[in-house]
Each structure stands twice: as structure tokens, then as C-alpha cells.
LOTORDREN-922630 format. One record per residue (C-alpha): residue number from 1; residue in one letter; x, y, z. Coordinates in steps of 0.02 Angstrom, whole numbers, plus 50000, padded with zeros to 5 digits. Layout:
# residues N
+-----+---+-------+-------+-------+
|   k | r |    xx |    yy |    zz |
+-----+---+-------+-------+-------+
| NUM | A |     X |     Y |     Z |
...
+-----+---+-------+-------+-------+
END
This chain:
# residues 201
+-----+---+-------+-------+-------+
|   k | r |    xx |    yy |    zz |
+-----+---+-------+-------+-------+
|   1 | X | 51640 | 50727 | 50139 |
|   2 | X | 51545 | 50592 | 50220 |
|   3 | X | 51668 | 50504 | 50358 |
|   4 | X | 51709 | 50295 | 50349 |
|   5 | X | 51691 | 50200 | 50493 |
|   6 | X | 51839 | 50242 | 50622 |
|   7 | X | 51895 | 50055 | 50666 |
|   8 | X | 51992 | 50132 | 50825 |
|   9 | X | 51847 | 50181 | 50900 |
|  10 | X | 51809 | 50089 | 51071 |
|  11 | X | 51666 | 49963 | 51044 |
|  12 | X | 51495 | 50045 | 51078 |
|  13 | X | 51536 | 50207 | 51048 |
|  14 | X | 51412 | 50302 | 50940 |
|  15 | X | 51491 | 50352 | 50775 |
|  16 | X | 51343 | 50393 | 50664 |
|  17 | X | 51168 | 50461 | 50730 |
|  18 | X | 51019 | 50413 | 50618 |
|  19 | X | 50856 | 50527 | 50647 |
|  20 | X | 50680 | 50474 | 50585 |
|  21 | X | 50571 | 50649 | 50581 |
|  22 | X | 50405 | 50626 | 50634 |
|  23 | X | 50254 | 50688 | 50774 |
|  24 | X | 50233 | 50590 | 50958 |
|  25 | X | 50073 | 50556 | 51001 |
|  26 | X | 49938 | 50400 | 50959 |
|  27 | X | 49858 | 50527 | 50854 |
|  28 | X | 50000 | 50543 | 50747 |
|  29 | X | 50022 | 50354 | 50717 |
|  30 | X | 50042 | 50309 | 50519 |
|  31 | X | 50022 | 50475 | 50473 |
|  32 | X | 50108 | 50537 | 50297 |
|  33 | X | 50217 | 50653 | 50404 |
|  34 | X | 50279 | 50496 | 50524 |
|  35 | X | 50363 | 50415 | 50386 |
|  36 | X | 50525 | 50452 | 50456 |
|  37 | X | 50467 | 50376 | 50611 |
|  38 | X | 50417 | 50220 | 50520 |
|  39 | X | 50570 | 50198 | 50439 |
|  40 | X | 50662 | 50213 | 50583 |
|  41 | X | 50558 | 50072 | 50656 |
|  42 | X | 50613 | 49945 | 50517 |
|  43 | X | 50783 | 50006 | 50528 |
|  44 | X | 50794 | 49974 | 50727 |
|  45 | X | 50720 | 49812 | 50698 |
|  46 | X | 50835 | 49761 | 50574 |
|  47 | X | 50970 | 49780 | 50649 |
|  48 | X | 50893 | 49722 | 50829 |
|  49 | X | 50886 | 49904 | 50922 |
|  50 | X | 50776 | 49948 | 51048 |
|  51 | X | 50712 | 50136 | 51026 |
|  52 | X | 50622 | 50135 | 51202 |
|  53 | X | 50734 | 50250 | 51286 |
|  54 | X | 50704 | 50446 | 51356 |
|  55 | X | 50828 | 50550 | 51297 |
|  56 | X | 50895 | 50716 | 51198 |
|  57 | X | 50694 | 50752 | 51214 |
|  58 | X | 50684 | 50586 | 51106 |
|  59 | X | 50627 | 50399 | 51103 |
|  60 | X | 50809 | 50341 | 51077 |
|  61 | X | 50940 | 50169 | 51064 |
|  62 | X | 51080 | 50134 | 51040 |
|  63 | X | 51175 | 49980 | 50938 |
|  64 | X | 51282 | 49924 | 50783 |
|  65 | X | 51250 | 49902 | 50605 |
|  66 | X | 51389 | 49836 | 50528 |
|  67 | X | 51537 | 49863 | 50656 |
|  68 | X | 51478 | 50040 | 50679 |
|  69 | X | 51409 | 50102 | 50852 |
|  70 | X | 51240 | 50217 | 50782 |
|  71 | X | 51119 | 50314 | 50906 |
|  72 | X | 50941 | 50288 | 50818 |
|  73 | X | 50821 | 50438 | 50875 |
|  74 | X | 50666 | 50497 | 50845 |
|  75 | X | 50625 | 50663 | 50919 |
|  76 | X | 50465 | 50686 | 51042 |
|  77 | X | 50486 | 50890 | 51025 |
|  78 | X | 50321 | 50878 | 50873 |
|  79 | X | 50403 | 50920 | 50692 |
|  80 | X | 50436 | 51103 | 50706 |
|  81 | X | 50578 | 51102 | 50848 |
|  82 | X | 50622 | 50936 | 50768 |
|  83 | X | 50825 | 51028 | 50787 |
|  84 | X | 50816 | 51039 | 51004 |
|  85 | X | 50848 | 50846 | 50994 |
|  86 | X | 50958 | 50849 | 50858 |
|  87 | X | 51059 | 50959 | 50937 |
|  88 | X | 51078 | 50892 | 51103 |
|  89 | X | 51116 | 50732 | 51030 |
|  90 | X | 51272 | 50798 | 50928 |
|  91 | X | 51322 | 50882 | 51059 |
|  92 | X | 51313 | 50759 | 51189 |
|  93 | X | 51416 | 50607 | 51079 |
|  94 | X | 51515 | 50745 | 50978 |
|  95 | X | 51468 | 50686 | 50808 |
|  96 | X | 51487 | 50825 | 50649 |
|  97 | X | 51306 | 50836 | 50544 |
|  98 | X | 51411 | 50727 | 50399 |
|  99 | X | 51376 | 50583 | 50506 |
| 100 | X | 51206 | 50635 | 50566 |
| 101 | X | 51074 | 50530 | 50420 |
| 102 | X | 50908 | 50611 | 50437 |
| 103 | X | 50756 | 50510 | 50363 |
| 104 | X | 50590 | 50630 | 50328 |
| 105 | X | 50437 | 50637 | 50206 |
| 106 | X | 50424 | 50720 | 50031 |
| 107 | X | 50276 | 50785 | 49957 |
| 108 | X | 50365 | 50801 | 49809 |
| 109 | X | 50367 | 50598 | 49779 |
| 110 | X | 50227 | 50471 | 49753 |
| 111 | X | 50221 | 50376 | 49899 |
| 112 | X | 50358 | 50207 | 49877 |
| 113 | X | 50485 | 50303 | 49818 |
| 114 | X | 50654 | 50360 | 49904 |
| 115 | X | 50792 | 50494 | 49856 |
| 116 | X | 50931 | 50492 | 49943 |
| 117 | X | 51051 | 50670 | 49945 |
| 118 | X | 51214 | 50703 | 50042 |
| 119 | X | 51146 | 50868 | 50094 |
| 120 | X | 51067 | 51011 | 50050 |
| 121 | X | 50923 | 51132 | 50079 |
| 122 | X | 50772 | 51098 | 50180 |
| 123 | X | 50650 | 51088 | 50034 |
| 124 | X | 50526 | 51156 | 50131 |
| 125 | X | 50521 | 51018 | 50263 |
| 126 | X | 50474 | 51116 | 50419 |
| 127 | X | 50589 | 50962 | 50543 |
| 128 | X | 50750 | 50998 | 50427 |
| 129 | X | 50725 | 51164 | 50404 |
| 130 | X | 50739 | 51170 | 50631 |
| 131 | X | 50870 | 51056 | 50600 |
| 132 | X | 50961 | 51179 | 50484 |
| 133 | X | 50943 | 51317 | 50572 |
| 134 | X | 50981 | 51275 | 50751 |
| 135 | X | 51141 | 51177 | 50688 |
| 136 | X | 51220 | 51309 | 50567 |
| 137 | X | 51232 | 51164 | 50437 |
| 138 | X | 51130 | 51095 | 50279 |
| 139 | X | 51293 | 50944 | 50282 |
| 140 | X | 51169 | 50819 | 50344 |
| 141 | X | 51152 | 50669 | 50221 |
| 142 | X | 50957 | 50608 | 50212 |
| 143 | X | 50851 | 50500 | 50158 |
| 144 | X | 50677 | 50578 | 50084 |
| 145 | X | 50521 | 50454 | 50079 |
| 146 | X | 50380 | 50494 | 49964 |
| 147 | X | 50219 | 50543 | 50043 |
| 148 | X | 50141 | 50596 | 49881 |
| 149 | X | 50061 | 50777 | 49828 |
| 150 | X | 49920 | 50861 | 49897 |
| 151 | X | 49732 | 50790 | 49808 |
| 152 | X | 49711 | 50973 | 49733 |
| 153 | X | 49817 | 51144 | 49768 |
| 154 | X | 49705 | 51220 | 49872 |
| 155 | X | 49718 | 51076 | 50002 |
| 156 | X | 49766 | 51125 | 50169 |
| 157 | X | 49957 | 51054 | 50172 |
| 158 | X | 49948 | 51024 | 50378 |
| 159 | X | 49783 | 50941 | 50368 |
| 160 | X | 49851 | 50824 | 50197 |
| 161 | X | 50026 | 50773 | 50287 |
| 162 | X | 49934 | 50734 | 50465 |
| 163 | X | 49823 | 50622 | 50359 |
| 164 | X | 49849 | 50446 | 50363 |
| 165 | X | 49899 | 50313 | 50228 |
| 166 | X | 49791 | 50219 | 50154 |
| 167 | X | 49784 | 50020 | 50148 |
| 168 | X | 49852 | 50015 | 49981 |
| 169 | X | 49985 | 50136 | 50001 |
| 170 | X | 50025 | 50034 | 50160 |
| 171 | X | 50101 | 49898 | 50041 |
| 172 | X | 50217 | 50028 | 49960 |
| 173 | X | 50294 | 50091 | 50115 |
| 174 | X | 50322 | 49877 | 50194 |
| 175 | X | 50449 | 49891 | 50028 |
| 176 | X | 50507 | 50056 | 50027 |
| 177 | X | 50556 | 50061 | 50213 |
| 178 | X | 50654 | 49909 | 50212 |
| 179 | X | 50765 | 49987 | 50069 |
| 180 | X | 50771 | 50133 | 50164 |
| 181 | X | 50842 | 50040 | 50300 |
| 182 | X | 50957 | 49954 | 50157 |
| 183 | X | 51038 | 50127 | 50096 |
| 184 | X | 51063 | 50202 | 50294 |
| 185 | X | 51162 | 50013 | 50302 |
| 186 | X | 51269 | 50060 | 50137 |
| 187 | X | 51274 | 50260 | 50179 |
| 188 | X | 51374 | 50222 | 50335 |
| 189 | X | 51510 | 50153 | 50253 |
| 190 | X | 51528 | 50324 | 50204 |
| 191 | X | 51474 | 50268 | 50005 |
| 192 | X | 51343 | 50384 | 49963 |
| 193 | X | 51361 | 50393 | 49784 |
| 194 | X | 51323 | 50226 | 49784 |
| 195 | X | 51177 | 50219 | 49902 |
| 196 | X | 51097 | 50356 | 49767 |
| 197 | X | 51128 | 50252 | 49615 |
| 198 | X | 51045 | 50111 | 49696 |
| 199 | X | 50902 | 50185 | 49773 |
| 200 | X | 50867 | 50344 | 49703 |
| 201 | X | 50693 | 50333 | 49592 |
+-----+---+-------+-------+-------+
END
């Protein structure tokens, strides 16, 4: 079960850590497979965190949204090993993966729409499938951001999620991210269910 808010906690303490999957790297930059990354942005600058920080191998900060002391990170390990600075995260602020919200790309929805799960498999997702696996645990709520499918089957999958949006689909994601930054805001008040019914497309 996904934990409320401890109000006991001493202020500044990190309660929930929210992880946007994507690849360091200039190259990388608005990339389908950054959308995590991108969210995360909005999400920071919503709430007025600075992610400029060098830690748990990731650009990291820490804040509150709504009462609750977060850690927002965004791994520099590249996708695959995506779990090393998961990990050392958890470890380091003691936080269980039901309070660890991981935002990533889906091939499997058109790009501007969201799907939010409490947990689950990796789907395929080569940064949650890390995460998974170096953790023990699929009980990580997330946050899954459409990317859209490959053109045609036989395109290569690395070379279609390394590609970058285009100026249209740029529009889509302005909206999309700043209701993905909208659910993370609703998920920590440990209302999932209701999160989904709102956002889920």
C-alpha cells in the first residue's frame, strides 16, 4: 500500500523520492527516451527545486511539495544501470520502493498521453527493468509518458527511442508534463486510485 504523508517527520526530511528515467549527455537532450527527464524538469520547477546537485551517481534536489520533504533525481548512470542510483538513494534516506514514483517513456502510447500504475512489471523498459532487479521489488508506483510506436516493425527500437521529438509533438508533451507533474502532486498523498482516474488515457 502506498504510505500518506508522516506529519511527525522533522521538516526537510525526504519522505518520497521521485525518479525521472532518462540518458546524460547534450546528445541525449529531447530525446523520446528523456521524457522522464523532462518531466522531472517541470515537476522541479513547479514546485521551485533545484536538480543541480551530484549525487547517488545523479543530478539531484531536494524540497517540498505539499508539506512533504521529496528527493527529485535523475540518474547520470545512461538508462541501462538506471537501478545503481536508485539504489543508493533508498538506501541512503531509507525510503521503501512504495514511496519511490518513477516517471519513464512508453512505446506503447501515442505521445501526450500518461498512465499512471501503482506497480508492476517492467514492460520492457530497460531503466525499470535495472530498477527491478537490483531492488528485489516491482512495488514502485510510476508514471509512464507516451513516446509513441516505432514508424514500421522492423525499425531499430534504440535508434527510434534516441530519436528526438518533433516540433509538433513538442506541444503535446508542454501539456502532458505539467499533468504529470499534477498526478506525482496527488500520488503523494498516498491517493493513487485517484491520480489514475484522473489521468489515466
Amino acid at each position: 500500500m502506498f504510505l500518506k504523508q508522516d506529519k511527525t517527520k522533522p521538516a526537510g526530511s525526504v519522505e518520497y523520492i521521485i525518479v525521472g528515467l532518462g540518458n546524460p549527455g547534450k546528445q541525449y537532450e529531447f530525446t523520446r527516451h528523456n521524457a522522464g527527464f523532462l518531466a522531472l524538469d517541470e515537476l522541479a520547477q513547479a514546485h521551485g527545486i533545484k536538480v543541480d546537485r551530484l549525487k547517488f551517481k545523479s543530478l539531484c534536489g531536494t524540497g517540498s511539495i505539499d508539506g512533504a520533504g521529496v528527493l527529485l533525481l535523475k540518474p547520470q548512470t545512461y538508462m541501462n544501470l538506471s537501478g545503481e542510483a536508485v539504489v543508493e538513494a533508498m538506501h541512503f534516506y531509507k525510503v521503501p520502493p512504495e514511496r519511490v514514483v518513477i516517471i519513464f517513456d512508453d512505446i506503447s502510447l501515442d505521445v501526450g498521453r500518461m498512465r499512471i500504475r501503482r506497480k508492476g512489471s517492467d514492460g520492457g523498459h530497460n531503466g525499470m527493468k535495472n530498477i527491478i532487479y537490483l531492488t528485489g521489488s516491482d512495488e514502485f508506483p510510476r508514471v509512464k509518458l507516451g513516446i509513441g510506436a516505432k514508424p514500421y516493425p522492423d525499425y531499430d527500437l534504440a535508434a527510434w527511442v534516441t530519436s528526438r521529438f518533433t516540433k509538433e509533438e513538442g506541444a503535446k508533451l508542454e501539456e502532458v508534463f505539467k499533468r504529470a507533474a499534477e498526478a506525482v502532486r496527488i500520488m503523494l498523498t498516498g491517493d493513487i486510485e485517484a491520480a489514475m482516474g484522473k489521468f489515466n488515457s
